[in-house]
C-alpha positions in Angstrom: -23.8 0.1 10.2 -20.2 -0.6 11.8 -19.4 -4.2 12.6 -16.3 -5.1 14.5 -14.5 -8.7 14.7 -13.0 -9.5 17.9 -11.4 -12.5 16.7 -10.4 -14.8 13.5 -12.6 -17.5 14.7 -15.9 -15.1 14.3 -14.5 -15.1 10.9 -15.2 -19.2 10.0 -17.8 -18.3 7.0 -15.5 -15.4 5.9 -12.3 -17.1 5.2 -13.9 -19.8 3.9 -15.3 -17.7 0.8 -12.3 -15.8 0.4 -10.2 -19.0 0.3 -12.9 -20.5 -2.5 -12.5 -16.8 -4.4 -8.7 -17.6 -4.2 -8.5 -21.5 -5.5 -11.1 -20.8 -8.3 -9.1 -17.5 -9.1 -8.6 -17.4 -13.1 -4.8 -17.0 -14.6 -6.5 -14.4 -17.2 -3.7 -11.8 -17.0 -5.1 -8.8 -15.9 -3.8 -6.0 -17.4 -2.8 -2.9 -15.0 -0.4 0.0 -14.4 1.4 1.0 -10.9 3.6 3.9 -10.1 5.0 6.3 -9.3 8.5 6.2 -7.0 11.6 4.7 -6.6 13.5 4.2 -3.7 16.7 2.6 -2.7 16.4 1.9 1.1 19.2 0.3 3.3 18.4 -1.5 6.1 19.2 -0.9 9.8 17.7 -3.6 12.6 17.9 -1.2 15.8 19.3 -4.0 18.6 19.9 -1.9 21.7 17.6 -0.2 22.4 15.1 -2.7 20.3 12.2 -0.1 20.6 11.0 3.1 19.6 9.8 3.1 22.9 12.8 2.7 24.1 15.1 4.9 22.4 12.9 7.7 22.3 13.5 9.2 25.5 17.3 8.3 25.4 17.5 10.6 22.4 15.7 12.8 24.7 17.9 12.6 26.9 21.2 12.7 24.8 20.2 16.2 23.7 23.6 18.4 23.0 25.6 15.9 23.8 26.1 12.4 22.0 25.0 8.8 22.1 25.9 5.6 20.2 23.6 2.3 19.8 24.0 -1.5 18.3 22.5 -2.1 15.3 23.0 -4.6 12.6 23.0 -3.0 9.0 21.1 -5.5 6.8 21.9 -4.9 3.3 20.4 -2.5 0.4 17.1 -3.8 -1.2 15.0 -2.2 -3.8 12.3 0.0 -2.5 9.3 2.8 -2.3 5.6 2.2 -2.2 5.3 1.4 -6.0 8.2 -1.0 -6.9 6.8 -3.0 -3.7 3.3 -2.8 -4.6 3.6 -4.1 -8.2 6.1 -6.5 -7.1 3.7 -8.2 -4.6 0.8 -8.4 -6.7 3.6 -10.0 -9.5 3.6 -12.7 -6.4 -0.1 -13.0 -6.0 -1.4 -13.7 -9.1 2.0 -15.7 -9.6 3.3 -13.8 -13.1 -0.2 -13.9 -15.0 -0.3 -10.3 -15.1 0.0 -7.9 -18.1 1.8 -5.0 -15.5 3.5 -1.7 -16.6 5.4 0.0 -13.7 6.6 3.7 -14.0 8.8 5.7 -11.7 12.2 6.7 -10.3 14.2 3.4 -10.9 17.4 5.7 -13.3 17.6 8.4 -14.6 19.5 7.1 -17.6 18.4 3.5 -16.9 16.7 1.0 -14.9 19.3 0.5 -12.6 20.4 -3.2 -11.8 18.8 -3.1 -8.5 15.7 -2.6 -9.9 16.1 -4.8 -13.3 16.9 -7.8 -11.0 13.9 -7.3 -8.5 11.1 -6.3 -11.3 12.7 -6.9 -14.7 11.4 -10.1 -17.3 8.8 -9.7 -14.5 6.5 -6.6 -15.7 7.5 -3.8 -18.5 9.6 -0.9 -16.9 9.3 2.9 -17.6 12.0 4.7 -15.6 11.6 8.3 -14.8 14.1 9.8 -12.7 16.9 8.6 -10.5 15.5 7.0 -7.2 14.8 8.7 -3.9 16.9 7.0 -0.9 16.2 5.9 2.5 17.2 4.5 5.4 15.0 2.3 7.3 15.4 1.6 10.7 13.6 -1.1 11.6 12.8 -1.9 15.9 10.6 -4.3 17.5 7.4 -1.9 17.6 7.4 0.1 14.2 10.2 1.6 11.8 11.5 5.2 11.2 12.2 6.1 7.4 14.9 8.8 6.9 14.3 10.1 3.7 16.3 12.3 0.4 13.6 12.9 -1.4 15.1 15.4 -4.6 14.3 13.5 -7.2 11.0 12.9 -6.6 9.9 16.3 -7.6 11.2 15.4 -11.4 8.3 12.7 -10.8 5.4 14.6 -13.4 2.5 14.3 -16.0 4.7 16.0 -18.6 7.7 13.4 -18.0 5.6 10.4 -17.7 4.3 11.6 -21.2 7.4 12.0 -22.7 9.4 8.6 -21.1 6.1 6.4 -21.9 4.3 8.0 -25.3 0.7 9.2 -25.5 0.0 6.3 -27.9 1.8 4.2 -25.2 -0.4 5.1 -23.0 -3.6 4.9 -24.6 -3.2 1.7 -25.4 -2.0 0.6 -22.4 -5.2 2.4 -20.3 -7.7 0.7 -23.2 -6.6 -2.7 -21.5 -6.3 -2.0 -18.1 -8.3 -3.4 -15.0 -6.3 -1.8 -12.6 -4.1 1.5 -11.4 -1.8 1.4 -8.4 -1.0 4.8 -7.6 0.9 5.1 -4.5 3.0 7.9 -2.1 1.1 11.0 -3.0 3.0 12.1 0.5 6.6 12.2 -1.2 5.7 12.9 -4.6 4.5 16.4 -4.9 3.2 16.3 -8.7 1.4 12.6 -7.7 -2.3 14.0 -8.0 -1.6 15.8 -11.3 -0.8 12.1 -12.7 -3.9 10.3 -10.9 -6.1 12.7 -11.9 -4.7 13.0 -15.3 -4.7 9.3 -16.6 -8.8 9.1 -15.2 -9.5 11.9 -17.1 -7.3 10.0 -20.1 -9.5 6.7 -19.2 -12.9 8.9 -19.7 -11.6 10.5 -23.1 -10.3 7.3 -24.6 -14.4 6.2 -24.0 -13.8 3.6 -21.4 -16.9 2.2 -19.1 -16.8 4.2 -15.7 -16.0 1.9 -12.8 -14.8 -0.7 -15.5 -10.7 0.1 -14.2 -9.6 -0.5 -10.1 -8.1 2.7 -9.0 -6.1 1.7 -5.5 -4.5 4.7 -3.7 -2.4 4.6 -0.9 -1.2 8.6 0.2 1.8 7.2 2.1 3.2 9.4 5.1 1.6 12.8 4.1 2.3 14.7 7.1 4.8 17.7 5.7 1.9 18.2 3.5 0.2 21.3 4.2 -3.8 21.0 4.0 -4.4 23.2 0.8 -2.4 20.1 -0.7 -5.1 17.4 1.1 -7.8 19.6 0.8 -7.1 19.6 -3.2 -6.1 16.1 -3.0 -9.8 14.9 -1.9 -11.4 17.4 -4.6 -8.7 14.9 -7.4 -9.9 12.0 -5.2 -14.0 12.8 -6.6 -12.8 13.3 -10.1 -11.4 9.7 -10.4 -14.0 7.9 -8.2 -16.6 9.5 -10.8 -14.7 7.3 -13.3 -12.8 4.2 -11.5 -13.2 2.4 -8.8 -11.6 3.6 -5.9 -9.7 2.6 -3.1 -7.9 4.8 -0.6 -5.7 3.5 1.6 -4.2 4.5 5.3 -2.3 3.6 7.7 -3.9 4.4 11.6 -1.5 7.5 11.5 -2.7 8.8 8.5 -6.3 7.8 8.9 -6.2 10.7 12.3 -4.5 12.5 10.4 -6.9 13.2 7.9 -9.7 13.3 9.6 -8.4 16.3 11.3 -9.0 18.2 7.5 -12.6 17.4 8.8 -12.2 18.7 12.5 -12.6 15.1 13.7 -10.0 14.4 16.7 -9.4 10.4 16.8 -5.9 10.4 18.3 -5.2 7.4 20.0 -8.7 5.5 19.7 -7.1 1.8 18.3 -9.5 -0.6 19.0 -11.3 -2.7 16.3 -14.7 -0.6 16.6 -13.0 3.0 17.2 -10.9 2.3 13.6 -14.4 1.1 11.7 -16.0 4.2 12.4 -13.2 6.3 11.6 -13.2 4.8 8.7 -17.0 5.3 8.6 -16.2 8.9 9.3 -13.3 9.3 6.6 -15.8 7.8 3.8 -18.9 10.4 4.8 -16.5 13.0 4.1 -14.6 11.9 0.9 -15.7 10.8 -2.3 -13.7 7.4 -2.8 -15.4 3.9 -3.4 -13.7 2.2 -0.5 -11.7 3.6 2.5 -9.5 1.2 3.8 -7.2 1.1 7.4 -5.0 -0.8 8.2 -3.6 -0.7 11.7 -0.7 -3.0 12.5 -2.9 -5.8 14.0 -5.8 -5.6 11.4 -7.9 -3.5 9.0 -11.0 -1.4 8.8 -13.1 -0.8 5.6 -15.8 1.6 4.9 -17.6 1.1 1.8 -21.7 2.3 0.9 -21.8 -1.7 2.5 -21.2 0.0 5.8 -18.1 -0.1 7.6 -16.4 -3.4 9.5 -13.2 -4.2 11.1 -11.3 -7.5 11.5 -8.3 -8.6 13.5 -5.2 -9.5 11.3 -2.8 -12.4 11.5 -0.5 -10.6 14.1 3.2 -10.8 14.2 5.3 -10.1 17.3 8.2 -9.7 16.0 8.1 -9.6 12.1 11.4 -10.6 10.0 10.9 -7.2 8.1 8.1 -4.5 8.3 9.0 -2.4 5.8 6.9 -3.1 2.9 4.2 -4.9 5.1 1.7 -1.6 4.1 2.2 -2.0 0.4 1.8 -6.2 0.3 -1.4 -5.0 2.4 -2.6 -3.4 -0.4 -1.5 -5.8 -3.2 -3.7 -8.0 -1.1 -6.5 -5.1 -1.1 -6.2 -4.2 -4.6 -6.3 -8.4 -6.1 -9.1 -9.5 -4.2 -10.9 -6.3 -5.5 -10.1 -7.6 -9.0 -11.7 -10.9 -8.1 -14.7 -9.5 -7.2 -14.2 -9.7 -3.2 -16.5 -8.0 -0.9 -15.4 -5.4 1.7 -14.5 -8.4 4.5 -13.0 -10.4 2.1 -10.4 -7.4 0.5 -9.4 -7.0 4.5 -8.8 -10.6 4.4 -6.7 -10.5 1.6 -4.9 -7.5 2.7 -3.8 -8.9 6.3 -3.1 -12.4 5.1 -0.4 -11.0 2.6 1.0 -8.7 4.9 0.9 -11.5 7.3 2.8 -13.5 4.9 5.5 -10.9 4.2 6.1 -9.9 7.3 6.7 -13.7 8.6 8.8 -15.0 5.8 10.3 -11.7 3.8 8.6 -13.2 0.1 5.6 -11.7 -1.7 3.2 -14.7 -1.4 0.9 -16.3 -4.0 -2.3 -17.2 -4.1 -2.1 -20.5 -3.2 0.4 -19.4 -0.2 -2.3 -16.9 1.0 -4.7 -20.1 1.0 -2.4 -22.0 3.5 -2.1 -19.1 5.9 -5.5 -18.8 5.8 -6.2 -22.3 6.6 -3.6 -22.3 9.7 -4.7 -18.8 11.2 -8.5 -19.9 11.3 -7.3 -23.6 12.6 -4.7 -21.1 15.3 -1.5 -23.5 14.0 -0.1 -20.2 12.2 3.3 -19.8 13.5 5.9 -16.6 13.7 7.5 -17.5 10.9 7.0 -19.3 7.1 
């Protein structure tokens, strides 16, 4: 069964439990690990030309020759999938969580970047030196450009030597929750994910007791022997966590081509449920979540649904917005959310973050919940 919202004030009853879920939410510390990148990204706001629209056929046009353009360079922040991830559910369940992150924040290290954003905040296992990127952000999307070398050093073997086996175990014994992110730029990614479900099952741990969230970030220099392998690690942990796996409208088509299903350019509400309808009769993951840039799709054995999100025209930042959508994702599915409510949750923080540039809390995800369903939510917090 596919059900698709049209618009937030279909979604009365909805918001309503999700906002209960949130106020009666217990400061219990959950105990979870995220990983695995690193990034350093500067920030470019693209002015003239504003658009990707725009600019795209002026490149096109500038071939051989040369152009120049106004932007406004905005600063280095701390970046990649991970850091964000574990740093907005840090936000959300406002410090009462036990959280281990490990990836590329040093080589050496944690570099300052990263000890000011994440240190005293959650227990820090560095890797390798970060990857770097430049972000360039315009009105209607972003384009990442990417130098990517260090995160091949990302592997099973170095996480086992930086963190300890015994480390480990006892950190997995406690866990609720994994945040494994950016399978796309990390080539050794589903090595680890598989490896530490496996290392769940032979420590003796419950199946489906531990929240595996993935999110395969911008796969699309992967070839499809990787994919194809990835969904055969994707069964493996679903058989002992549970899952969530996480896409972007991009990625959702592009995967579903693996399958020989063509939904290239289908965006509306109903077209995204069933894809993610389609995505989920074909791969062996809990949840499949979607998240489009004005609202989400799950598919779950529930059945499939889709809801509007709390849309931004012009967003202080975007990049990031995907990972607080999943912090979002990933905490209501550690408060026992159902499929509608983990959209809710989802949008609402991206919403947030993409408003006011701050992870919110729970109590902040209340508010904007209140003033999107009452239609006072304004373009910025």
């Amino acid at each position: 069964m596919i059900h698709a919202f049209s618009h937030v004030s279909e979604l009365a009853s909805q918001i309503g439990a999700l906002r209960e879920t949130l106020r009666a939410a217990r400061a219990d510390a959950p105990a979870g690990l995220c990983g695995f990148d690193g990034f350093i990204d500067s920030f470019i706001r693209m002015e003239s030309p504003s658009s990707m629209a725009e600019l795209g056929p002026k490149i096109a046009a500038a071939a051989g020759i040369a152009a120049s353009y106004q932007v406004r360079r905005q600063g280095e922040k701390f970046g990649g999938n991970g850091p964000l991830l574990a740093g907005a559910l840090h936000a959300l369940f406002s410090g009462s969580l036990d959280l281990t992150y490990v990836g590329a924040l040093g080589r050496e290290r944690v570099l300052p970047i990263f000890e000011q954003a994440l240190g005293g905040k959650m227990t820090l296992h560095s890797l390798a030196d970060p990857a770097h990127s430049d972000c360039l952000e315009f009105t209607d999307g972003k384009v990442m450009l990417c130098d990517l070398r260090s995160c091949d050093e990302i592997t099973w073997e170095r996480l086992l030597e930086v963190v300890g086996s015994d480390a480990l175990d006892a950190l997995l014994r406690r866990a609720r929750f994994v945040g494994a992110v950016n399978w796309g730029k990390l080539r050794h990614a589903g090595t680890i994910w598989e490896n530490l479900a496996a290392r769940l099952a032979s420590l003796g741990l419950p199946a489906k007791r531990v929240h595996f969230f993935m999110d395969l970030a911008e796969f699309e220099t992967r070839p499809i022997a990787d994919r194809e392998a990835l969904l055969r690690t994707i069964g493996k942990i679903t058989a002992q966590c549970r899952t969530i796996l996480s896409f972007n409208l991009k990625e959702a088509w592009q995967m579903a081509e693996v399958f020989g299903g063509d939904f290239h350019g289908r965006k509306d509400g109903a077209s995204v449920a069933e894809l993610a309808a389609y995505l989920r009769a074909r791969i062996d993951a809990d949840r499949i979540v979607i998240h489009p840039n004005d609202g989400a799709a799950c598919a779950s054995a529930e059945g499939a649904v889709y809801l509007p999100g709390p849309y931004c025209q012009k967003p202080l930042i975007s990049t990031g917005a995907g990972d607080h959508f999943g912090a979002g994702c990933l905490a209501a599915a550690l408060l026992g959310a159902d499929d509608t409510g983990i959209l809710l949750a989802g949008v609402a923080t991206s919403g947030h973050f993409v408003r006011s540039g701050r992870s919110p809390s729970f109590a902040e995800l209340d508010v904007l919940l209140a003033r999107w369903s009452e239609g006072t939510l304004p373009e910025r917090l």
